[in-house]
N, C-alpha and C positions, 0 to 999 in steps of 0.2 A: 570454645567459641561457637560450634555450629548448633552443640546443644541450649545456646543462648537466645539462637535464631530462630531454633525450632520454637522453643520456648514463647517465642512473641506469636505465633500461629496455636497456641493453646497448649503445646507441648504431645498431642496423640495426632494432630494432623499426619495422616502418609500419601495422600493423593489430595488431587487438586485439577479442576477441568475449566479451561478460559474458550471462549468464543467470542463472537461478535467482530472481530480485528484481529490483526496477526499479532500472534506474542512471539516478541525479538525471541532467537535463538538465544542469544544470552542471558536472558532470565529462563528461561527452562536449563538448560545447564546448569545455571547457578541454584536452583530449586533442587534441581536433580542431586549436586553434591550435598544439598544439607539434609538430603534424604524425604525428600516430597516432591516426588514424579507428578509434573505435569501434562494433563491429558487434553491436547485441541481435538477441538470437536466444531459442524459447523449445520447451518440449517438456517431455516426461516419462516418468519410466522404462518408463513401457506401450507407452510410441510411440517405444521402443529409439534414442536416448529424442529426437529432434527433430521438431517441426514444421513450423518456417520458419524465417527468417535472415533479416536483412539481410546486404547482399555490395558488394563496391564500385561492381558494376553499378545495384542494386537495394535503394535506402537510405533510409528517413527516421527522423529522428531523433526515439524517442517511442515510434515503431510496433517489434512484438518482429519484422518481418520479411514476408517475401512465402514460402510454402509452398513447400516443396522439390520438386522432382519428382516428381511419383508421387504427394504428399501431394493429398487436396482436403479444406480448411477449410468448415464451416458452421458458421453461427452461429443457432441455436434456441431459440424463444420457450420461453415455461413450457409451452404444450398441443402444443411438437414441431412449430414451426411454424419453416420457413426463413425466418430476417429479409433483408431488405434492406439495402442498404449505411448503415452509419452506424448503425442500431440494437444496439441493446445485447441480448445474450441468453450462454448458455451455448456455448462454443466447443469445437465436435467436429469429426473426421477420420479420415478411412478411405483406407487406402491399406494398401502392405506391411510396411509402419513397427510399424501398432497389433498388438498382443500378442494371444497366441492364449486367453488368459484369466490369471485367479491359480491358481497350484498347487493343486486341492484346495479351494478354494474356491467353487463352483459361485455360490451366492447372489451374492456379492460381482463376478463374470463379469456375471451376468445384469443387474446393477444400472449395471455399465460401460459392457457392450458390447452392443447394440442390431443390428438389421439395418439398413442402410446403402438409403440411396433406390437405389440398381439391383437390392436383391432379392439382392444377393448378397455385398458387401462388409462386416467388420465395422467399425460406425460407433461410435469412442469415444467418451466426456463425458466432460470431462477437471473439470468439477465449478469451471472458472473463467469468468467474467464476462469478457464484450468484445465487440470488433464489428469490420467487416469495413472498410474504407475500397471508394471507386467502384472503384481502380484495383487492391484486392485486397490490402493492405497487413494484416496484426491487428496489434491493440492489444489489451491487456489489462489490465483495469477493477478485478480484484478476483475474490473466492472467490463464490462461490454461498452457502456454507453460513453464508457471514460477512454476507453480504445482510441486510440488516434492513428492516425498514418505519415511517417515523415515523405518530405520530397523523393524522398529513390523509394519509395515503397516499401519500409522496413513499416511495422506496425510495435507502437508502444504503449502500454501502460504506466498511468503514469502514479500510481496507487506505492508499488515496490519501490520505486527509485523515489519519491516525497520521504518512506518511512526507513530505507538506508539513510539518506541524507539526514534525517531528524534524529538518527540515532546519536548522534553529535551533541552533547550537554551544553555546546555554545550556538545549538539553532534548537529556536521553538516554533517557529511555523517554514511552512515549503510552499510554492506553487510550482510544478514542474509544466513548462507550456512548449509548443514542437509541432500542432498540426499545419503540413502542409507546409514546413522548414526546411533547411535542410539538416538542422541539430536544431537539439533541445537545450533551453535555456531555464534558469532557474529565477524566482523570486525570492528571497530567503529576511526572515525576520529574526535576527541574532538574541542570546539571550546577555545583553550589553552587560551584566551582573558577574554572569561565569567568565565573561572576554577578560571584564575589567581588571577580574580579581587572577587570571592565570598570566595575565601581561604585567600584572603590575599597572597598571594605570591609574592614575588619579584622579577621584573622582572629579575637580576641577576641572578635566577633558571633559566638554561636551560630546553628546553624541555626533551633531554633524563632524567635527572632527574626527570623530573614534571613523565615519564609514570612508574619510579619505585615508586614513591612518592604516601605510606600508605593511605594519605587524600582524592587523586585523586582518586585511586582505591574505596575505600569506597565511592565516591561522586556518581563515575557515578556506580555503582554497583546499589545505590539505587535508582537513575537516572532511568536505564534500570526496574528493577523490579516494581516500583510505577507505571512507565506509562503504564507499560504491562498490568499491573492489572486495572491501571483506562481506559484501550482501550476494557477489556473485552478478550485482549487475553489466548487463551486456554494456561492453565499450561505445556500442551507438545511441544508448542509453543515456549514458553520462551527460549532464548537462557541459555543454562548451564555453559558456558566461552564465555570470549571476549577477543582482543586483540587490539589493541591500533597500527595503522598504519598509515602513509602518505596519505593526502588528494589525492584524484583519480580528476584526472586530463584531458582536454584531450591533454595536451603536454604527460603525459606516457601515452595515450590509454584508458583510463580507463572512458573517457567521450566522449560521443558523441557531434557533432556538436549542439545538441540542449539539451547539458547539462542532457542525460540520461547517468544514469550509465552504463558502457558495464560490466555485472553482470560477464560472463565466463571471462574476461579481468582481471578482480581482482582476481577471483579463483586460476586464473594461478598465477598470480605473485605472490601471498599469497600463496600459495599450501602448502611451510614446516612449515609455521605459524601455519595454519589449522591442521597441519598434530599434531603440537605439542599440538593443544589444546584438540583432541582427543585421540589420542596414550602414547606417552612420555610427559603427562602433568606437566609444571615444574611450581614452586613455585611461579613463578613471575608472572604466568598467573591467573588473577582473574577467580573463577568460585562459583559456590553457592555448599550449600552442598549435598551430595547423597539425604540428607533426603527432600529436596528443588526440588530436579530434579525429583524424585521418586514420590511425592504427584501430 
């Protein structure tokens, strides 16, 4: 069976390197047993365009890699402050890699590229969230700009907790929203195909009934909760209601030309939705218990 799998990858593949997005930990496992290790790697067009890699030598599964040579990785608090292993800040690098500015852009340079701790290198902000492992490994946590901060001052990204939650075969899009909440709550666009067909349901059930329908609710409730928990997301994390909306699109705006979510784009149009799952929360809106949201 696995040498059937190999076989669809050309039959001599033994490696394999993804970037751009996180690859779920479960397809790298499942690559791994059929014997074609996959290696995240992560970088960007400024830093022509790599930063580190894993390699067969130098590998964990999670981490986007150990720095190329030449490259050197810091990771910086909010006041420009070198963290220490394991903390979280913004991830920059200087080496020959980072780019000599943007075209004609001066402002947008200066907001990039910084002088470098020797006084003489330039030091990029590449504008994402991560941290450094003891033995020198990054990982990458999330956007800066997509940072938020709840009511008590926990600070969340909401990038991880969207792609636990999507790892669910019965949700195809997420909006995780929480700035200045006190929990985060979810938007969630169900895949009605995979619900219909594990519930048994007929297609005869229209959708508005499928989002008031008991079974649905309880399906993807424990949907969202299992996966949060097998991604490791933090308990304050966890969205505490969701609500059940129209796929985002970009005929309404809500998708970019290159199939990015336009995050404020959905905020808006959901606004009284949101507004209900915090405020006037009514009966029909799934949410977990105080006692659930509280631990």
């Amino acid at each position: 069976m696995l040498a059937k799998i190999r076989d669809r990858f050309g039959g001599n593949l033994r490696h394999g390197f993804v970037a751009g997005a996180a690859c779920p930990r479960e397809i790298i496992d499942f690559m791994d047993a059929i014997g074609i290790e996959i290696y995240e790697g992560y970088g960007l067009t400024e830093t022509s365009p790599i930063i580190c890699i894993n390699s067969p030598n130098k590998r964990k599964v999670g981490a986007v890699g150990f720095p190329i040579p030449g490259v050197t990785v810091l990771v910086l608090g909010e006041n420009g402050e070198v963290l220490g292993p394991y903390e979280e800040g913004e991830i920059c690098c200087y080496g020959p890699n980072v780019m000599r500015g943007y075209h004609g852009k001066p402002k947008e340079t200066q907001e990039a590229i910084s002088v470098g701790p020797d006084e003489k290198s330039r030091l990029f902000h590449s504008g994402d969230l991560g941290r450094m492992s003891g033995d020198g490994f990054i990982y990458i946590t999330g956007r800066i700009k997509e940072q938020y901060k709840l009511e008590n001052g926990k600070y969340v990204c909401p990038t991880p907790v969207e792609e636990a939650m999507g790892m669910s075969r019965f949700i195809m899009q997420t909006v995780l929203v929480g700035a200045n909440r006190p929990t985060n709550v979810a938007l969630i666009v169900p895949d009605w195909i995979a619900i219909r067909n594990h519930l048994k349901i007929p297609d005869q059930c229209s959708e508005e009934e499928l989002v008031n329908d008991s079974r649905v609710k309880e399906l993807l409730n424990t949907e969202i909760q299992d996966n949060c928990l097998h991604a490791n997301i933090k308990k304050f994390e966890i969205p505490t209601a969701w609500s059940i909306v129209a796929p985002f699109t970009a005929a309404n705006s809500m998708l970019t030309p290159k199939m990015s979510i336009r995050r404020h784009m959905v905020v808006r149009a959901y606004k009284d939705i949101i507004g209900l799952m915090y405020g006037d929360m009514e009966d029909d809106i799934p949410k977990v218990s105080s006692e659930e949201a509280a631990a």
